[in-house]
C-alpha angles and dihedrals in degrees: 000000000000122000130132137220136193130207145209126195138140121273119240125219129272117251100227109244116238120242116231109219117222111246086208098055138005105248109102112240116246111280115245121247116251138238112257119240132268086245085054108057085035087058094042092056094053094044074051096050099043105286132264095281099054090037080054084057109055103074101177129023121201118198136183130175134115145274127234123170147133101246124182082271099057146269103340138186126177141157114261131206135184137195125186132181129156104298085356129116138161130166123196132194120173099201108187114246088006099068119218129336112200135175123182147138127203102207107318101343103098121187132179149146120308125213081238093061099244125105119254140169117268117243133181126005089348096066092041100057088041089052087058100039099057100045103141090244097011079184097074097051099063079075098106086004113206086243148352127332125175140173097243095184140296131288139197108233115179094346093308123113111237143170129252124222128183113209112190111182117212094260124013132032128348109238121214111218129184129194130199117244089226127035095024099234130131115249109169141032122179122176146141102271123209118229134166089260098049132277133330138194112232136174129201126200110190121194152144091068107201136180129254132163088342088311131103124219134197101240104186122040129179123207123193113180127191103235099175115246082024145046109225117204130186126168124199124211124200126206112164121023109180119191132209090001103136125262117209112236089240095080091062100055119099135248120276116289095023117104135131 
């Protein structure tokens, strides 16, 4: 899925970088420039994707695009919807001959898709990381970030120069994010991600940033899991993002036999 984020935090203050003195002469050799912090290029992302006061403002995003991918089923394509609001989630995907597929919480209550086929409530580490990955603006909140998060260097993605961060919550999986120099936004994710059947890599490439109610969103994301003995790649396109329509309280229940 595609959608986008922006951040404000303080910045914090340069360390000053020390200047080596040539053993050989006297004049002190240029300092190297220093890697920006971590608040910085957090702060950066959100100015990129609208800035903490227009991302305040947008208080339920509707998105609708499609899903193609080559799953450990096959080739697949479907139509995909979300609905955010607050603590709210809800995806969507409509897969021909295999009905919908949804996943959602609404606060704490977390439901998905079970290897069983049925739909059951997410426990453990997969809640947890769900819960944070489906915060209406997750960016904002990595100001006072439940952990640690540092700038570990800089990368080259897709031909652009980024920075590298490291967040480490205070309890689950580390995430990878990298940000690109110029334009601020976030391009890349990669992490360890928790399922029902154990852990799996996955990488995610966001793109096609467009604007919507003073906000940007990524509009096209690529997955690419490591399923063992497959790669399994998926990319979402988005067509229509909406911003503060209501949503009626019905597309966040659960399914039948889920509740707290």
């Amino acid at each position: 899925m595609k959608p986008q984020v922006p951040f404000v935090r303080r910045l914090a203050v340069l360390t000053l970088v020390s200047v080596s003195v040539s053993m050989a002469s006297p004049a002190a050799r240029p300092a190297v420039a220093q890697n920006p912090s971590a608040d910085e290029v957090i702060q950066k992302y959100i100015v990129a994707t609208g800035g903490k006061e227009a991302l305040e403002k947008v208080k339920t995003l509707q998105m609708r695009g499609t899903m193609q991918g080559n799953t450990q089923i096959g080739p697949v394509t479907a139509d995909l919807t979300i609905y955010q609001r607050g603590d709210a989630f809800l995806l969507t995907v409509a897969m021909p001959g295999f009905g919908d597929i949804v996943k959602g919480r609404n606060g704490d209550l977390a439901w998905g898709p079970r290897k069983d086929g049925s739909f059951g409530k997410l426990e453990g580490k997969e809640k947890e990381q769900f819960l944070r990955d489906s915060q209406l603006h997750e960016q904002l909140s990595w100001i006072g970030y439940d952990g640690q998060v540092s700038t570990k260097g800089h990368v080259v993605i897709n031909g652009k120069p980024c920075w590298h961060l490291l967040f480490e919550p205070s309890s689950g999986n580390a995430v990878d994010r990298y940000f690109e120099k110029d334009s601020g936004l976030l391009t890349k994710i990669s992490m360890v991600s928790a399922t029902e059947t154990g852990e799996v890599s996955v990488e995610t490439y966001l793109s096609d940033y467009r604007e919507t109610s003073g906000i940007k969103t990524a509009c096209e994301i690529k997955q690419v899991q490591d399923a063992g003995e497959q790669k399994v790649e998926t990319v979402y396109r988005f067509t229509e993002v909406k911003a503060n329509e209501s949503i009626p309280d019905s597309c966040f229940e659960p399914p039948p036999g889920i509740d707290g």
